[in-house]
C-alpha positions as CSV (number, residue, x, y, z in Angstrom):
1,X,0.0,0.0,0.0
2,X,1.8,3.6,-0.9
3,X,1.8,6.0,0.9
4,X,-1.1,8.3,-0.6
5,X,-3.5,5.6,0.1
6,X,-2.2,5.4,3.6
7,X,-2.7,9.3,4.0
8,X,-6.4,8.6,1.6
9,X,-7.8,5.8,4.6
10,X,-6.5,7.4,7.4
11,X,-8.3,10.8,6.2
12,X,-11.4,9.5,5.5
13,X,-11.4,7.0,9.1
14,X,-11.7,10.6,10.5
15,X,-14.3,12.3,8.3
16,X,-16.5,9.2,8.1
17,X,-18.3,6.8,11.2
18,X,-16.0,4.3,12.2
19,X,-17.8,1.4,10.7
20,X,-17.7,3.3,7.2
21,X,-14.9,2.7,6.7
22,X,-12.7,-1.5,6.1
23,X,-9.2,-1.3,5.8
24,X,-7.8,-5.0,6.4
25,X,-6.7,-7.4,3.6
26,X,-9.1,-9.7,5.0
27,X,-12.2,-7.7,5.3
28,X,-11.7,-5.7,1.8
29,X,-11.0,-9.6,0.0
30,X,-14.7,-10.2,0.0
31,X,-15.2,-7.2,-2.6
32,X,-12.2,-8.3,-4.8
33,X,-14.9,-9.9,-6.5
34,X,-17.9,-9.6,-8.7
35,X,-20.3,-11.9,-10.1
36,X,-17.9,-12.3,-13.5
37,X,-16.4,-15.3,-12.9
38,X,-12.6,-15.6,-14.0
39,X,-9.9,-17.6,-14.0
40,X,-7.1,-14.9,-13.3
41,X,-6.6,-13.8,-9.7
42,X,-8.3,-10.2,-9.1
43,X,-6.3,-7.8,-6.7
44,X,-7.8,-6.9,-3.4
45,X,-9.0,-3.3,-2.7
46,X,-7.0,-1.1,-0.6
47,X,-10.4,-0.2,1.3
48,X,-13.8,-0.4,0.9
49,X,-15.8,2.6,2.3
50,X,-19.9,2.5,2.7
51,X,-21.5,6.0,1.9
52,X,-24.6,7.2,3.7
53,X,-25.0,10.4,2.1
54,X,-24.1,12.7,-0.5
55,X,-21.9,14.3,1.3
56,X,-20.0,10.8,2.2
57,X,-19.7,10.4,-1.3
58,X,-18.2,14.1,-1.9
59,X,-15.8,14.0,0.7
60,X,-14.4,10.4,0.0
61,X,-14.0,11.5,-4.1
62,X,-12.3,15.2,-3.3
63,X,-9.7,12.8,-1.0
64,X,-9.6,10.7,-3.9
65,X,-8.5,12.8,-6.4
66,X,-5.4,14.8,-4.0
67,X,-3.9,11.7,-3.5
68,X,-4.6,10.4,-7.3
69,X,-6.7,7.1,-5.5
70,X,-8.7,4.7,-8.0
71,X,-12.7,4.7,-7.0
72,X,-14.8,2.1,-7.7
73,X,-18.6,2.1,-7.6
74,X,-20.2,-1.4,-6.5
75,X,-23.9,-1.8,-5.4
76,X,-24.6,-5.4,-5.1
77,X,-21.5,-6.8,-7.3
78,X,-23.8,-8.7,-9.7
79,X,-22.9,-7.6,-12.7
80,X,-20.9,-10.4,-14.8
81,X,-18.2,-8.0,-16.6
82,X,-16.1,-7.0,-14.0
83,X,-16.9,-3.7,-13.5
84,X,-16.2,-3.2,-10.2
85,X,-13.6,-5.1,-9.8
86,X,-10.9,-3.1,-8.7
87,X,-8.1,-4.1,-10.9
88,X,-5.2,-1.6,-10.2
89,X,-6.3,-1.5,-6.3
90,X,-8.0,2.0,-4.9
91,X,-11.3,2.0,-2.9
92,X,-14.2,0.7,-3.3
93,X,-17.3,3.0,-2.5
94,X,-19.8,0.8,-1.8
95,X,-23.8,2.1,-1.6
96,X,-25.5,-0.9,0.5
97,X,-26.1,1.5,3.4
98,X,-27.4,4.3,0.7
99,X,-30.9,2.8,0.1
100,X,-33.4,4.6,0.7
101,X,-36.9,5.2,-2.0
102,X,-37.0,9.1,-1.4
103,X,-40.2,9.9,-3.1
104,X,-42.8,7.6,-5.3
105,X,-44.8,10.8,-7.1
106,X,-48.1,9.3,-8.2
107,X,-48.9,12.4,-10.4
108,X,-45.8,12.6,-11.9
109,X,-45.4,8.7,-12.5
110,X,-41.5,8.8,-10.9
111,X,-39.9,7.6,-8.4
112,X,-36.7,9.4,-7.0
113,X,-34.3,6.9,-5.7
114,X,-30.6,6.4,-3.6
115,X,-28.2,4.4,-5.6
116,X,-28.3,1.7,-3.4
117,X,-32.3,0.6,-3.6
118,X,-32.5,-3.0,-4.6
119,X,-34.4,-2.9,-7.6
120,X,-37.0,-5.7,-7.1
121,X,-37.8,-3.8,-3.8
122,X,-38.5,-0.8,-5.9
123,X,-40.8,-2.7,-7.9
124,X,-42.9,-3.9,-4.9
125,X,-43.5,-0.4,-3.9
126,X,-44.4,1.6,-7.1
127,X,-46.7,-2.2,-7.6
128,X,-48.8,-0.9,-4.5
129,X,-49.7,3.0,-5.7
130,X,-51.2,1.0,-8.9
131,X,-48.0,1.8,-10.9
132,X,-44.9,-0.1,-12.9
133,X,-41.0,0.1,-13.1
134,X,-40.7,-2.7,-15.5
135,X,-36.9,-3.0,-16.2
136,X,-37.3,-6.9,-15.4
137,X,-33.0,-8.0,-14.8
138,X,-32.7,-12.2,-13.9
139,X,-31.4,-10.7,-10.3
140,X,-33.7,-7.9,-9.6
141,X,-34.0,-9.6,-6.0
142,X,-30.7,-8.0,-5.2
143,X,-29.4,-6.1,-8.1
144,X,-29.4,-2.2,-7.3
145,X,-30.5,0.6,-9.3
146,X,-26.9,2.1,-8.8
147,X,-25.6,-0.6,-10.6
148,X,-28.5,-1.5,-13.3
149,X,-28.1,2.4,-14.4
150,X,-24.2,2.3,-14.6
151,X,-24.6,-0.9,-16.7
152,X,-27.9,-0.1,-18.8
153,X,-29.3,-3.5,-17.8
154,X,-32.4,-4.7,-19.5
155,X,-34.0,-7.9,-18.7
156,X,-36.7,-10.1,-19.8
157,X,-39.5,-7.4,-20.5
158,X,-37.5,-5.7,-22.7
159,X,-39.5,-6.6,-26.1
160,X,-42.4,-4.4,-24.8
161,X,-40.9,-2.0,-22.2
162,X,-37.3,-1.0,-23.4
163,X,-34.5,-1.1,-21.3
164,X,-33.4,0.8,-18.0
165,X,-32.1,3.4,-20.3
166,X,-35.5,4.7,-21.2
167,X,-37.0,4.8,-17.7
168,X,-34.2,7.1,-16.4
169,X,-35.2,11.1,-16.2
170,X,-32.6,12.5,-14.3
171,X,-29.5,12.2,-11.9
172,X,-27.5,13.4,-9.1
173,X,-24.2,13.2,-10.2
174,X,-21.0,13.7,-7.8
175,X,-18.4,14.5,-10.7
176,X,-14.3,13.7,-10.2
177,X,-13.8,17.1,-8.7
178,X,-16.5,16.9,-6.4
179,X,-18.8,18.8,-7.5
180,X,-22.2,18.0,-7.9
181,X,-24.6,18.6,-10.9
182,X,-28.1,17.2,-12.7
183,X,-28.1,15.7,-15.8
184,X,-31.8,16.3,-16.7
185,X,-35.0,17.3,-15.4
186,X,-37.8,15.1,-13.4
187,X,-40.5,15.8,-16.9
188,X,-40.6,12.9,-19.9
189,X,-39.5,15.4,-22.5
190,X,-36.2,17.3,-22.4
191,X,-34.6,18.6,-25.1
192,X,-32.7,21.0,-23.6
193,X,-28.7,21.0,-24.4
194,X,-26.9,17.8,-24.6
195,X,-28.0,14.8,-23.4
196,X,-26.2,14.1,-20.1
197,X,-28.3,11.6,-18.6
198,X,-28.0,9.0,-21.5
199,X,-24.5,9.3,-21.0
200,X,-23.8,8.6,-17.5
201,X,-26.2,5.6,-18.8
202,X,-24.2,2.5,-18.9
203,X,-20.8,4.4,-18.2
204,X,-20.0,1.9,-15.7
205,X,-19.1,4.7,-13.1
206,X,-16.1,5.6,-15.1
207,X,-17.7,9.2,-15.4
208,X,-19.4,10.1,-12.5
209,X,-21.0,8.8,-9.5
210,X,-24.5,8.9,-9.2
211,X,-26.3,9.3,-5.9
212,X,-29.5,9.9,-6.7
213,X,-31.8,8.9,-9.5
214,X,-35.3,10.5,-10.8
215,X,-37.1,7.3,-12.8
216,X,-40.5,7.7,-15.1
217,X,-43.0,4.8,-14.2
218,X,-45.7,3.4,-15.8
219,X,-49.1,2.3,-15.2
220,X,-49.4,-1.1,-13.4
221,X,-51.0,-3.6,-16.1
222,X,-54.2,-4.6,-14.9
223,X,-53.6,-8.4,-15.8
224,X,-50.7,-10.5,-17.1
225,X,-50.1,-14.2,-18.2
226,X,-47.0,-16.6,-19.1
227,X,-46.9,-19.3,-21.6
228,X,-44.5,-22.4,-22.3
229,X,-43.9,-23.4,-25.7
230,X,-41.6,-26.3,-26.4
231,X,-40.9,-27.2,-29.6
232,X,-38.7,-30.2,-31.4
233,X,-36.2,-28.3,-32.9
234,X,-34.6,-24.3,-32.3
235,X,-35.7,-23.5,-35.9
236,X,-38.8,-23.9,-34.8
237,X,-39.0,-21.6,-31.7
238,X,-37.0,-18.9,-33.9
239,X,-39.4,-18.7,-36.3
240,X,-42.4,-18.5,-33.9
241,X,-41.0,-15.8,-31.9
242,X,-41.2,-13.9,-36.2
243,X,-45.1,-15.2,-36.8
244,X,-46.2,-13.7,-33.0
245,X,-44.8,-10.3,-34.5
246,X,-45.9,-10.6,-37.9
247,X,-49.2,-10.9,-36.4
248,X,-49.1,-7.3,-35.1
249,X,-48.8,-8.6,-31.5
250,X,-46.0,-7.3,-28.7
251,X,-46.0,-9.4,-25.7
252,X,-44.3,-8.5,-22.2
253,X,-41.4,-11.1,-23.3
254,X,-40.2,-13.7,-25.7
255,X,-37.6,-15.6,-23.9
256,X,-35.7,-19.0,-24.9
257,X,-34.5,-21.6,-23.2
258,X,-32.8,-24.4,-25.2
259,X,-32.3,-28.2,-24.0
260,X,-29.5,-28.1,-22.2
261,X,-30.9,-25.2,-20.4
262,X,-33.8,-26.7,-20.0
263,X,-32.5,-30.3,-18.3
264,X,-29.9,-28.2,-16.4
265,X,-32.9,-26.2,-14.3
266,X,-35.0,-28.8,-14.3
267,X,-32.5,-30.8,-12.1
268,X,-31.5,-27.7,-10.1
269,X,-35.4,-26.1,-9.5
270,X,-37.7,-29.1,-10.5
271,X,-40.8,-27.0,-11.6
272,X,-42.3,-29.7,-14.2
273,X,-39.9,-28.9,-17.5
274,X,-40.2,-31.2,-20.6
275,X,-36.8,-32.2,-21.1
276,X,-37.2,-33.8,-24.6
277,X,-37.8,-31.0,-26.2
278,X,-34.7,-29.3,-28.1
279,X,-35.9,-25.4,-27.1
280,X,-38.5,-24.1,-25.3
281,X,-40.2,-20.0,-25.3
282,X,-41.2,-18.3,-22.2
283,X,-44.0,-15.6,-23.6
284,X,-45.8,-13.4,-20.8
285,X,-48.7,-11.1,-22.1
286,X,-49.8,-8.3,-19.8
287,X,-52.7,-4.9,-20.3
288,X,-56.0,-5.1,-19.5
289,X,-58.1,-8.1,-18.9
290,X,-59.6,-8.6,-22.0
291,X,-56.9,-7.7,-24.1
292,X,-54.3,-10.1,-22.5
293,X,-56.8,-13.1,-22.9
294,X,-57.3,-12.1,-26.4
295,X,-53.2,-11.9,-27.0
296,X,-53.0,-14.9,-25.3
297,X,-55.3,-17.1,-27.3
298,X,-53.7,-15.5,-30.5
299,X,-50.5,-16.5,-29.4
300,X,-51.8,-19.7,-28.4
301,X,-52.4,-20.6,-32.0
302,X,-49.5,-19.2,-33.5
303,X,-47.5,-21.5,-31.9
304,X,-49.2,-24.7,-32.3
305,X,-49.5,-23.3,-35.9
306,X,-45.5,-22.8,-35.9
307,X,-44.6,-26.7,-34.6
308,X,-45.3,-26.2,-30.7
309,X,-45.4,-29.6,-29.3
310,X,-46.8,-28.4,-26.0
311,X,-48.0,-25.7,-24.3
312,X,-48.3,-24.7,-20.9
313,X,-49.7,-21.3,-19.4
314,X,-50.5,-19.6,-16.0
315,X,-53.7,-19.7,-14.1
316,X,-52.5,-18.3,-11.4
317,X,-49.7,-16.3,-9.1
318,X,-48.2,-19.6,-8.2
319,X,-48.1,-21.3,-12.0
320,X,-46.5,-17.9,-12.8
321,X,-44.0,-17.7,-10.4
322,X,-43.3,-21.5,-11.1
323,X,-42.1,-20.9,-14.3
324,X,-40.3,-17.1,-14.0
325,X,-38.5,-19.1,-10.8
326,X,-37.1,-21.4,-13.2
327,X,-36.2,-19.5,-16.0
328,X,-34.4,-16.6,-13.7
329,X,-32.4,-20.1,-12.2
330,X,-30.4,-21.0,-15.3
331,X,-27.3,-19.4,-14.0
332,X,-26.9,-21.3,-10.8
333,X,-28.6,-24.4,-12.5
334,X,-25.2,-24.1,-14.9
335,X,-23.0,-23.9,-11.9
336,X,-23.7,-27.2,-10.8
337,X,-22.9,-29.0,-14.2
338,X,-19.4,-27.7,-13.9
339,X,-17.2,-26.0,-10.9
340,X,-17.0,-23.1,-12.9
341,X,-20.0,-21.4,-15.0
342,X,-19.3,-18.1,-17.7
343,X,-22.5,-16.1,-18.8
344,X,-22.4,-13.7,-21.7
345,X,-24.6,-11.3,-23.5
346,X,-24.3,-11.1,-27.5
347,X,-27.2,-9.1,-29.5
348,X,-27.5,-8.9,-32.7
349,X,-30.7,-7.5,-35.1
350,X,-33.1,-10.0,-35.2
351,X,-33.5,-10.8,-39.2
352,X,-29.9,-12.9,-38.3
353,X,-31.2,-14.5,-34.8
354,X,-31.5,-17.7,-36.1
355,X,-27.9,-17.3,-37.5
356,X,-26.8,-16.6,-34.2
357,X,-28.4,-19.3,-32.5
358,X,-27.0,-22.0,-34.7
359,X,-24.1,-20.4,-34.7
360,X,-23.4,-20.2,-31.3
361,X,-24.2,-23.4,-31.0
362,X,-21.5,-25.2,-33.7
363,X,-18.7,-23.1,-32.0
364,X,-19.2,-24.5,-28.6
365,X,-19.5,-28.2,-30.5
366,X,-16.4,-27.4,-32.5
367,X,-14.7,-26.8,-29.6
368,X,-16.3,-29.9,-27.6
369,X,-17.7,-27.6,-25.1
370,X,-21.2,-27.7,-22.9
371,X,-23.8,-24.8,-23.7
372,X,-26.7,-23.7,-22.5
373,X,-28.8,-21.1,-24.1
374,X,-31.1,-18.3,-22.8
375,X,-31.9,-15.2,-24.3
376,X,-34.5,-12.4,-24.8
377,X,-34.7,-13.6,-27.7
378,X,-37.7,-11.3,-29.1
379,X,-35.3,-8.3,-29.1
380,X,-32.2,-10.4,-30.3
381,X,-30.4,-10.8,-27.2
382,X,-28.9,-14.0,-26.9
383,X,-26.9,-15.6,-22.7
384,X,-24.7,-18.3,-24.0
385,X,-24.6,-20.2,-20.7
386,X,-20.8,-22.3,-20.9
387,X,-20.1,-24.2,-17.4
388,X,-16.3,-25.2,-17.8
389,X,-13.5,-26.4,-15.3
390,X,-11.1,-23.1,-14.7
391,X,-8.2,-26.1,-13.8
392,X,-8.5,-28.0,-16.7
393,X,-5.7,-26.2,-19.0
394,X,-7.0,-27.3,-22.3
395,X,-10.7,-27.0,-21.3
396,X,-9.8,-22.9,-20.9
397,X,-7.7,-22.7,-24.1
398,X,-10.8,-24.1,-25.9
399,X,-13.7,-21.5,-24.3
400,X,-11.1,-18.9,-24.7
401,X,-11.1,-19.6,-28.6
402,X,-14.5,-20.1,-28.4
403,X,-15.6,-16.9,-27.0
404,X,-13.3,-15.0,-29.4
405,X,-15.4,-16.5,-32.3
406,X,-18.9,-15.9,-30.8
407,X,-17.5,-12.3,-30.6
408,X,-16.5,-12.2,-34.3
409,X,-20.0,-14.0,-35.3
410,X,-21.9,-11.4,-33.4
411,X,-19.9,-8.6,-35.4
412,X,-20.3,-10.4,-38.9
413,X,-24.1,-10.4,-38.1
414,X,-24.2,-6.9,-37.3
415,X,-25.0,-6.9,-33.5
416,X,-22.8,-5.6,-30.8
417,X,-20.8,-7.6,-27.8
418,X,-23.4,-6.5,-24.9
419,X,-27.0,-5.7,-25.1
420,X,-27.5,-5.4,-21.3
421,X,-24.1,-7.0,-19.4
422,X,-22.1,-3.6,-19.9
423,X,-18.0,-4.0,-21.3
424,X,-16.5,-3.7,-17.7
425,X,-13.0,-5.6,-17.5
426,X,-13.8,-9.0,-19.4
427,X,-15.0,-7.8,-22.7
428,X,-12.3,-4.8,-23.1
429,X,-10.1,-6.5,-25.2
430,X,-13.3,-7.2,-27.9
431,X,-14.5,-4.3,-28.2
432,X,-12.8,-3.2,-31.2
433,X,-14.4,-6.1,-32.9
434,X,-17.8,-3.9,-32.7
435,X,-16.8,0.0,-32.7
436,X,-14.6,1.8,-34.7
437,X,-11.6,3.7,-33.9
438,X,-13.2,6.9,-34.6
439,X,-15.7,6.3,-31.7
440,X,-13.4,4.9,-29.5
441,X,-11.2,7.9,-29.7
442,X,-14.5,10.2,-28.7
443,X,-15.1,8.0,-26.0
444,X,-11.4,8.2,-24.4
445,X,-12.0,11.9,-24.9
446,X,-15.5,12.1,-23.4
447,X,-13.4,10.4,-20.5
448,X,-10.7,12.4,-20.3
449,X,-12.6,15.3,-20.1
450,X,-15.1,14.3,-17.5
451,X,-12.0,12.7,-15.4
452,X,-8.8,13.8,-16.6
453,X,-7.0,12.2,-13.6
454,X,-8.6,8.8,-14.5
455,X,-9.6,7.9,-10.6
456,X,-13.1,6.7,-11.7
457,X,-13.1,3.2,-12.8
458,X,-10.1,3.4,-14.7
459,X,-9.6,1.0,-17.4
460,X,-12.7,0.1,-17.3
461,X,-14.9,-0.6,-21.0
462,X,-11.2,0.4,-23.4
């Protein structure tokens, strides 16, 4: 540890409560880590410091930047990217203890939020003034809106609702100076002067550090409904998720599940999964009564018109948790094929889904590895699930290859390396596979600008 981050911690132990502030190897080792799960030993924070307030998080960055210490933003570390792993040591400011829903405007349709709410907690709250947050992320139970803003996560109701980008009015942004400014306003429309907001949007905290956010809601639907549809071959399922949109209809979600996801969660949360079946969609309609029956029967026979070989849909809160429950399982399902698991997050326009899909699938045969595939697959988005053994030399050499050629795929279809993940750590040596050199330049200049002395999350996304 130098000597500035000696100076740094021993400041901030007497600006901040005692229990703010963990300085031993031991204690900060727990946050070395993220939800990404790799093979090469990640470095240990120097501290970790929990922020309360604003104020916390102004003094700790003003600190920060006169002894030139890294500061790295984690909510609840689920992001699968690395991104707030802290890679060239620093602090890590961490916003557990910065949770609180500030106000849920009914007239309005917002809600005004610390960094540090737990998103599915969110949900439950706007859900009982009659209203609807509906970025829908596999971990909403403990992902925070912190960290689903700094990564622009989506989630399953995507195909309907759009991601968290377009639910985000305004923010509180504590800047690498310290100084504090608002990227927007708390209205729907704003079109006045740059658009600051969508920027700090999936910046990963390597820009700012938000502390408070302004988001729009929308009304609760009255009634919703999820479907099952397995079909006997991928081709199939593909090219029903393009007939349900032909047909003029836009349900909640289109999700996909192939068989080895299917068998894996079946094993891990038995919940009454075919397993024969080679891929299986997860469609959820929602609106008003009537109109969600309707959709529903539609859809119904659109898929049994398309090759469904067997249908199964929700009566009631407990059918419909059944199945969410076991789709939102695949990634622990995965771990227990395997001792280690790797999730990623390729999108690319949906006219070349089924490209993808088969695609994806012959690289992980070619290189004799074990694949389970999810996706949001209405919008394109595509979770190649790969559990592998981080100990087994040739095992990695193989996934490495393979994940290098998913990557060019995606690019050759015209999609993009993350639709909802973020670039973090673990995808920053693709990204030139996706954008050009022109716009990286702009972006290392947007950064520079906003932090010339690179102490937000440095290195992180190029």
């Amino acid at each position: 540890m130098s000597i500035n981050t000696e100076r740094f911690i021993s400041t901030i132990k007497e600006r901040l409560d005692s229990d703010c502030v963990l300085s031993s190897h031991e204690d900060c080792s727990e946050y070395a880590h993220d939800a990404s799960n790799v093979k090469e030993k990640t470095r240990i924070p120097d501290a970790v410091v929990f922020v309360r307030t604003k104020e916390d998080v102004i003094n700790v960055i003003k600190q920060a930047k006169k002894y030139n210490i890294p500061v790295i933003c984690r909510g609840a570390g689920t992001n699968t990217v690395g991104a707030c792993r802290a890679e060239h040591g620093g602090i890590v400011l961490n916003f557990a203890r910065m949770n609180k829903i500030l106000e849920i405007n009914k007239e309005n349709m917002t809600a005004t939020v610390q960094p540090g709410v737990i998103l599915g907690d969110l949900q439950a709250e706007v859900e009982k003034c009659g209203l609807y947050y509906p970025p829908d992320p596999s971990n909403l139970k403990v992902s925070t809106i912190g960290g689903s803003i700094a990564q622009s996560s989506g989630g399953a109701k995507t195909f309907k609702y759009g991601t968290t980008k377009n639910y985000v009015l305004n923010l509180e942004v504590v800047t690498a100076d310290g100084e504090v400014m608002r990227t927007g306003s708390d209205t729907v429309k704003n079109s006045t002067g740059y658009n600051l907001t969508s920027l700090f949007v999936g910046s990963e905290g390597t820009l700012g550090i938000i502390t408070e956010a302004t988001l729009k809601l929308v009304v609760k639907p009255e009634a919703k409904r999820v479907m099952m549809a397995y079909f006997d071959t991928v081709d199939a399922s593909v090219k029903a998720v393009n007939a349900i949109i032909e047909n003029r209809i836009t349900p909640a979600t289109i999700d996909f599940m192939d068989k080895n996801a299917i068998n894996a969660v079946e094993k891990f949360y038995p919940a009454g999964l075919l397993c024969d079946k080679e891929a299986a969609l997860i469609i959820e309609v929602d609106g008003l009564a009537e109109s969600v029956e309707r959709q529903r029967t539609v859809i119904e026979r659109i898929l049994f018109d398309m090759g469904a070989a067997e249908i199964k849909i929700s009566h009631n809160d407990e059918d419909y948790e059944k199945i969410w429950s076991a789709r939102r399982s695949s990634m622990l399902a995965c771990a227990k094929i395997k001792p280690d698991v790797t999730t990623d997050d390729v999108i690319v326009p949906r006219q070349n889904l089924t490209e993808l899909v088969k695609g994806v699938q012959d690289i992980c045969e070619k290189y004799d590895l074990t694949l389970c595939l999810i996706g949001h697959i209405g919008d394109g988005s595509l979770h190649p699930q790969i559990p592998i053994d981080y100990n087994d030399e040739d095992e990695y050499t193989r996934y490495k290859m393979a994940k290098s050629e998913i990557y060019d795929l995606t690019a050759k279809l015209g999609g993009i390396l993350s639709g909802e993940h973020g670039i973090g750590a673990d995808k920053r040596p693709y990204i030139s596979k996706v954008v050009n050199s022109v716009a990286l330049d702009y972006m290392r200049a947007i950064k520079k600008t906003f932090d010339p002395d690179n102490i937000l999350n440095p290195y992180k996304i190029f």
